[in-house]
N, C-alpha and C positions, 0 to 999 in steps of 0.2 A: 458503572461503578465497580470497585473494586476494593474487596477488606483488606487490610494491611497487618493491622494486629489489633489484639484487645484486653487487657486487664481486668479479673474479676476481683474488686478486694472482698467480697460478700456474693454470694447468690446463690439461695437453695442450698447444697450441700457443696457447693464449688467454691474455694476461700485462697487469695491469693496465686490466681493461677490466670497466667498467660500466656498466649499462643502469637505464634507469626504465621502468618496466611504465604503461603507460596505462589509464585505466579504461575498459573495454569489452576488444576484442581489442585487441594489440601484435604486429605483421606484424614481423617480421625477414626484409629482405631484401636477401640478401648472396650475392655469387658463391660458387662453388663451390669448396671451400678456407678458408672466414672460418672455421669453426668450430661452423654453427650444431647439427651433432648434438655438438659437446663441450660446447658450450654446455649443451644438454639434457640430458647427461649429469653436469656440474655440476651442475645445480638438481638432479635424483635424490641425486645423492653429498650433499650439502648436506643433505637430508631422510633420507635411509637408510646416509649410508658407503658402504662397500665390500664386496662380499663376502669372508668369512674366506680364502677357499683356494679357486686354480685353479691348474690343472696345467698350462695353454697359455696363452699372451701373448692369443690372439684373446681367453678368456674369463678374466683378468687386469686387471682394469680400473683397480686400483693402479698396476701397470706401464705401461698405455698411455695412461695421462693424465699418469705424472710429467713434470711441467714440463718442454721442451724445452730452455728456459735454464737448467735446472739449480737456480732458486731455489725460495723455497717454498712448497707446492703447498697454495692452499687461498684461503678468502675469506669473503665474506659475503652471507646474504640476509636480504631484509626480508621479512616479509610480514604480510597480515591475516587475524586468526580472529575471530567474536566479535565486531568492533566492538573488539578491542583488537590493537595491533600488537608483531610480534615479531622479533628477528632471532636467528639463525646464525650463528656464527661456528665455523668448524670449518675444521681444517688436518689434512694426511693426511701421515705419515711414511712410509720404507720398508714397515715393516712395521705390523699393526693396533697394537702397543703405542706407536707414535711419533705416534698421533692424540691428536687436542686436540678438544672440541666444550663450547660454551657456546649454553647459548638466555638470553637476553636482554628480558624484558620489559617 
C-alpha cells in the first residue's frame, strides 16, 4: 500500500491542509506545534475511526481531535493498493452515529 495524498478540512488543530506523499519516503519537517503526531493520528482515524467509548479525554480521541475552529471535522485520503487507487472520505460527528465514511474507487 502506498499514500498518495490527503486533505484535512478539520482535525485537532490541523484546518485545511494537504499534503502529497512522494514516492520513496516523505520527511515532514515541521517545528514543534505544526501538528505532525495529529497528522498521524488522522491518517489512523481515516483507515480505523474512532474508538467506540473512553472514559478520559487523554484516551478520547473524538474529543481531542475535534476541530479547534469549531468546523467539521474530517477529510480525505488517497491511496494505493493493487496497482489500483483509492480514496477516504470520512468525517467524524460528536458522537459514532454522526460519522460519514465512503471509500471511493
Amino acid at each position: 500500500m502506498k499514500l498518495v495524498s490527503l486533505y484535512i478540512e478539520n482535525f485537532g488543530g490541523l484546518s485545511q491542509y494537504s499534503l502529497e506523499f512522494a514516492d520513496g519516503l516523505t520527511v515532514i519537517n515541521q517545528p514543534n506545534g505544526f501538528g505532525k503526531t495529529t497528522l498521524a493520528e488522522f491518517i489512523r482515524a481515516m483507515f480505523y475511526g474512532f474508538p467506540r467509548k473512553a472514559k478520559t479525554l487523554d484516551k478520547s480521541l473524538r474529543q481531542k481531535y475535534t476541530p479547534w475552529n469549531g468546523g467539521k471535522c474530517g477529510g480525505n485520503l488517497t491511496f494505493e493498493f493493487a496497482e489500483k487507487q483509492y480514496r477516504i472520505e470520512r468525517t467524524f460527528g460528536a458522537t459514532p452515529r454522526g460519522d460519514s465514511f465512503n471509500l471511493i474507487d
